[in-house]
N, C-alpha and C positions, 0 to 999 in steps of 0.2 A: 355315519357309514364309512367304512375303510375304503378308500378310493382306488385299491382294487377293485372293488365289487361292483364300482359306477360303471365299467365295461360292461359286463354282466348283464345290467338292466337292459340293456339292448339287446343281447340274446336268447333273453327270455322271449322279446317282442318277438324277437326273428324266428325261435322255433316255435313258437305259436301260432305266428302266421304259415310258416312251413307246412310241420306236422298236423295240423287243421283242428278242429274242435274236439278231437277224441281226446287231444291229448292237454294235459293241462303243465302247465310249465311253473315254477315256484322259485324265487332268491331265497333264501332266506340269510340276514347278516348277523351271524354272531359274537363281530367284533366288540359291540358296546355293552354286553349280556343280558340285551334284551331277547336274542333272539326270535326276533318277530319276521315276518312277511314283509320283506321291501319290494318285491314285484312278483306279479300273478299273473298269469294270463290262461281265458277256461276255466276260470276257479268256479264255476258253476256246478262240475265236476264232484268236488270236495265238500263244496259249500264254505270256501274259505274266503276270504278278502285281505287288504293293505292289514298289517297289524297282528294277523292272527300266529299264534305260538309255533313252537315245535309241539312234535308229535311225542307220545310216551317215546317211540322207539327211535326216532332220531336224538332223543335224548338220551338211549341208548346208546345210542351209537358215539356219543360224545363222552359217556362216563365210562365208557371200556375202550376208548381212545384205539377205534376203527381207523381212525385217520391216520395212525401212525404205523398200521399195516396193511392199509388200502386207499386206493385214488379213490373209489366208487365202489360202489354197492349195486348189482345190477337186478333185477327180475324176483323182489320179494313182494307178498301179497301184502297189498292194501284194501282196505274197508271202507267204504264210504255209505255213510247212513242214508244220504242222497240215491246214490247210485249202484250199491249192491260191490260188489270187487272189482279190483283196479288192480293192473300189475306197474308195482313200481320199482323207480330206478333213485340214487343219490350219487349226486360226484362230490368229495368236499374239496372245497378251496383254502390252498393256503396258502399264504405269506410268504414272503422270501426266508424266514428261519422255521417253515415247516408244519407253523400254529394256524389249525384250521379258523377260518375268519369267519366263512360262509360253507352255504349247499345250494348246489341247484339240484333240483329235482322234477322229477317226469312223469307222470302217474295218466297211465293210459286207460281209458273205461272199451272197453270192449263189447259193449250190450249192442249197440247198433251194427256189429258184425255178427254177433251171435243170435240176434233177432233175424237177420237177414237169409243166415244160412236153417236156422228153423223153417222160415218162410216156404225155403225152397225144398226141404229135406218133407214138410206137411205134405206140399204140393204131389211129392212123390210115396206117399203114404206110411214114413219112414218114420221115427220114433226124433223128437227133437233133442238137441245137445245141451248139456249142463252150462250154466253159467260157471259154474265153480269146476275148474280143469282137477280132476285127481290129483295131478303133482303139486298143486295149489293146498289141497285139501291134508295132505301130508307133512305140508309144512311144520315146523314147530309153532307152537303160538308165540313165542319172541321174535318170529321172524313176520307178523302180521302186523299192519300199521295201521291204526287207527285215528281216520282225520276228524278232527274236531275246533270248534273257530274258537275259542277259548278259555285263559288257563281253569274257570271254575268246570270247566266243563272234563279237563285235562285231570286235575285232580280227581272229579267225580269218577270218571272211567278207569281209572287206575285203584279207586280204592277197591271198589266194583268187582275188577279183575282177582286184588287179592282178597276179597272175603266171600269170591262168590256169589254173592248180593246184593240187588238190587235198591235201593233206598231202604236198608238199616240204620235205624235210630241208632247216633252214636250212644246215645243213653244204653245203650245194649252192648256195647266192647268194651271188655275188660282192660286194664293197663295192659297187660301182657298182650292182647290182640291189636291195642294200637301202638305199641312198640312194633309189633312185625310189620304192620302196614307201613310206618315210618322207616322202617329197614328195606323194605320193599319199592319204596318208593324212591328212597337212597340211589339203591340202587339200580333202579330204571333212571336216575338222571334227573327225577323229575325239578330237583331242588337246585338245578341251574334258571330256570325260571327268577324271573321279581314276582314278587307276589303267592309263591306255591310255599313258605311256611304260614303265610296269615291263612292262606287261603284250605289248606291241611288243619289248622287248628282249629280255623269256624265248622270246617264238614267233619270232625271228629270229637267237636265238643270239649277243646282244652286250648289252654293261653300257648300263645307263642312263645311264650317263655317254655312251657313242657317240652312245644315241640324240640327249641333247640338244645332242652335238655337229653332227648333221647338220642337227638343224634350225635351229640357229645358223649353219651354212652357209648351207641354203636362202633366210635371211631376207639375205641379204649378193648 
């Protein structure tokens, strides 16, 4: 870990115990390219732990290099399969010559305010409030983040996303359809990960040698 980021770990603690259980607090260290989860706090939240990846869209945010025209990223919709939507926040951390290392991140759940104020809104014989805010609901879908504890999981949803469906037999895509998904997946970032070209060629049914032949294409 970059000894930057050892401060960090501590403020993770501190706004966890702060901000209290709604809100779940994240390191994550990107100096070594593992980019995994070096401190959590609330991860119940997520359903994440020590270890778990970046997200599609934080890889996102890495592959169209946000860092370099923004400190943070504030109030975009997160998903959690746990817990229904979450509004989340990223600051990225950088190094003295500007290369982001890490992210702390904030991903607040909302449900026990929005349960609360139902409560009172029933009592008054009033129609209850949406979990999902409109202006939520308006987002683009690249602005939604989807938390998942990891990468087979990471690849899985991302294929998902571009083919539309749900557990498709890769025996069922043509080269030309898993070329796009590889292109797709490019470009969400995904293949800063270790492990997401082995792990793209067993959930698409081709050698690792294919995959990094398409993305040797793509780059041409």
């Amino acid at each position: 870990m970059h000894i930057l980021l050892e401060q960090y770990k501590t403020l993770v603690e501190f706004l966890g115990q702060a901000l209290g259980s709604d809100y779940e607090v994240v390191l994550h260290d990107l100096s070594d390219g593992n980019n995994a989860i070096v401190a959590i706090v609330n991860g119940h939240i997520s359903g994440r732990s020590m270890g778990a990846p970046l997200t599609a869209l934080a890889l996102r945010f890495l592959a169209d290099k946000e860092y370099e025209q923004h400190d943070y990223k504030v109030g975009y919709r997160g998903v959690s399969r746990r817990n229904g939507h979450l509004r989340s926040s990223t600051m990225f951390i950088k190094d003295e010559a500007g290369e982001v290392i890490g992210m702390l991140c904030i991903n607040f759940d909302p449900s026990r305010g929005i349960q609360a104020a139902n409560d009172i809104l029933t009592m008054c014989g009033m129609p209850p409030v949406s979990c999902s805010p409109q202006a939520e609901e308006e987002e683009a879908p690249q602005s939604t983040e989807i938390f998942v504890s990891n990468i087979p999981d990471v690849v899985r949803g991302a294929i998902e996303e571009v083919t539309g469906r749900a557990g498709m037999p890769s025996s069922r895509l043509t080269m030309e359809e898993k070329i796009r998904i590889v292109e797709a997946l490019q470009q969400a970032g995904l293949f800063h990960l270790k492990g997401a070209v082995s792990e793209v060629a067993a959930q698409l049914g081709s050698s690792e040698a294919t995959i990094y032949r398409y993305l040797s294409k793509l780059k041409n």
